[in-house]
LOFI-139482 format. One record per residue (C-alpha): residue number from 1; residue in one letter; z, y, x. Coordinates in Angstrom, 3 decimals, decimal comma. Example, Ala and Ser with C-alpha at 12.3 -4.5 7.8 and 13.67 -1.06 7.14 Angstrom:
<pts>
+------+------+----------+----------+----------+
| resi | resn |       c3 |       c2 |       c1 |
+------+------+----------+----------+----------+
|    1 |    A |    7,800 |   -4,500 |   12,300 |
|    2 |    S |    7,140 |   -1,060 |   13,670 |
+------+------+----------+----------+----------+
</pts>
This chain:
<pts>
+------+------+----------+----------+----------+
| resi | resn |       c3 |       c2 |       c1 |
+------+------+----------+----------+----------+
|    1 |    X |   -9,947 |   -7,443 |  -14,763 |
|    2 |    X |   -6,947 |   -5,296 |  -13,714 |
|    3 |    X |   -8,333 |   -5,503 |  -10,062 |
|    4 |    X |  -11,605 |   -4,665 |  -11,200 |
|    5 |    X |  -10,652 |   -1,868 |  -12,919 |
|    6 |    X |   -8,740 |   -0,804 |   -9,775 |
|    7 |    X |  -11,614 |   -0,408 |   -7,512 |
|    8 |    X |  -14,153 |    1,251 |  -10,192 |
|    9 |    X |  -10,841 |    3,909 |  -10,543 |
|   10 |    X |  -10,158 |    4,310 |   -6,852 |
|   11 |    X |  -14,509 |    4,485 |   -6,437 |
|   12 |    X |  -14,576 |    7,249 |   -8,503 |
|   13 |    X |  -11,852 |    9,278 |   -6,941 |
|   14 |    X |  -13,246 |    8,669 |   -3,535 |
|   15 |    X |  -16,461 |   10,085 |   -4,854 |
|   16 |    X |  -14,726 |   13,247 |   -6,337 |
|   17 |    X |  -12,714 |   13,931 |   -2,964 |
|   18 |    X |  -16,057 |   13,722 |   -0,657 |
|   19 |    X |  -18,162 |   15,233 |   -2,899 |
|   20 |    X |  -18,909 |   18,889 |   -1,587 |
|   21 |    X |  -19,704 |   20,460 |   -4,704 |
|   22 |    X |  -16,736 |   19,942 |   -6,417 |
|   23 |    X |  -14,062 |   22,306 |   -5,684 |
|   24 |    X |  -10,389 |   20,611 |   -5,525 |
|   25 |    X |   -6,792 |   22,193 |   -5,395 |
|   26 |    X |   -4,761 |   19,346 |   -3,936 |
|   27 |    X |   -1,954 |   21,714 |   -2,918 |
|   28 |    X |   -1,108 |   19,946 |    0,344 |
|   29 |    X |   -2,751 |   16,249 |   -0,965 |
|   30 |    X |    0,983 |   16,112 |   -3,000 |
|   31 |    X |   -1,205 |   15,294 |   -6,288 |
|   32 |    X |   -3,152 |   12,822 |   -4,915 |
|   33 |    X |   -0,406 |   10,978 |   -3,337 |
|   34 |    X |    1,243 |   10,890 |   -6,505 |
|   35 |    X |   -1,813 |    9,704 |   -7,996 |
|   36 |    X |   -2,088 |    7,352 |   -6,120 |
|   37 |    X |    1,435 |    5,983 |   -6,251 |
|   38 |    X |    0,982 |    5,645 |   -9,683 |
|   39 |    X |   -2,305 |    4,031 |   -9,895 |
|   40 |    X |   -0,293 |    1,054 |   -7,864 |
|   41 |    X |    2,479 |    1,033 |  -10,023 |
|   42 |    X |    0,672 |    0,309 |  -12,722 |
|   43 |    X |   -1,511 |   -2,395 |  -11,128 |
|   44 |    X |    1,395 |   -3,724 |  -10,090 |
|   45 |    X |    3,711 |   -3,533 |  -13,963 |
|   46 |    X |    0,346 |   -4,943 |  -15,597 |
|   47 |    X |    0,341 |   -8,050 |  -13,588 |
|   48 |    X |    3,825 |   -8,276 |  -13,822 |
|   49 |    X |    3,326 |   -8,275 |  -17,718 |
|   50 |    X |    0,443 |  -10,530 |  -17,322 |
|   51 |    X |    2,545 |  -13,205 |  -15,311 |
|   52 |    X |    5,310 |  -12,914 |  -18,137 |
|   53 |    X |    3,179 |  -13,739 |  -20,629 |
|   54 |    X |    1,992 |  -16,536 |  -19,108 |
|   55 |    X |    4,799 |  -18,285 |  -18,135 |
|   56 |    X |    5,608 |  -17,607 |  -21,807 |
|   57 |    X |    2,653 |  -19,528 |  -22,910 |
|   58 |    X |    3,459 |  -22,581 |  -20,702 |
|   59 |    X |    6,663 |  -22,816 |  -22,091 |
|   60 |    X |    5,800 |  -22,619 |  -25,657 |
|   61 |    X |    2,836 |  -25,584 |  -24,902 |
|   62 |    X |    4,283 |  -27,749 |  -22,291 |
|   63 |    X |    1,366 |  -29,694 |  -19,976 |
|   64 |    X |   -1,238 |  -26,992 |  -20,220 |
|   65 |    X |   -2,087 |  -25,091 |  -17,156 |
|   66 |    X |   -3,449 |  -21,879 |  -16,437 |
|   67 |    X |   -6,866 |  -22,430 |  -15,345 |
|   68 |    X |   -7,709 |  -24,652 |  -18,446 |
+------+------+----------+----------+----------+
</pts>
């Protein structure tokens, strides 16, 4: 889902950076670096999380697995 999300978010952006109609201020491509840099962060915290939780749940209800 997170993955998913991901591509429809960096999609978009793509679009908005070729498109010639729109007029963008990226003051040296700083902003969209950033942007960028944070989009992976938080791909990267919410599977973290994810994972967590998880290994949480196997704890709590030894002998279940997470594909079941």
């Amino acid at each position: 889902m997170q993955f998913t999300l991901t591509i429809i978010s960096g999609l978009i952006l793509g679009f908005a950076i070729l498109s010639q109609n729109l007029n963008l201020n990226l003051k040296s491509g700083i902003d969209l670096l950033l942007s960028v840099i944070e989009g992976i962060a938080d791909l990267g915290l919410s599977i973290y999380w994810l994972l967590r939780y998880v290994n949480i749940g196997q704890k709590v209800q030894p002998g279940t697995s997470f594909t079941s």
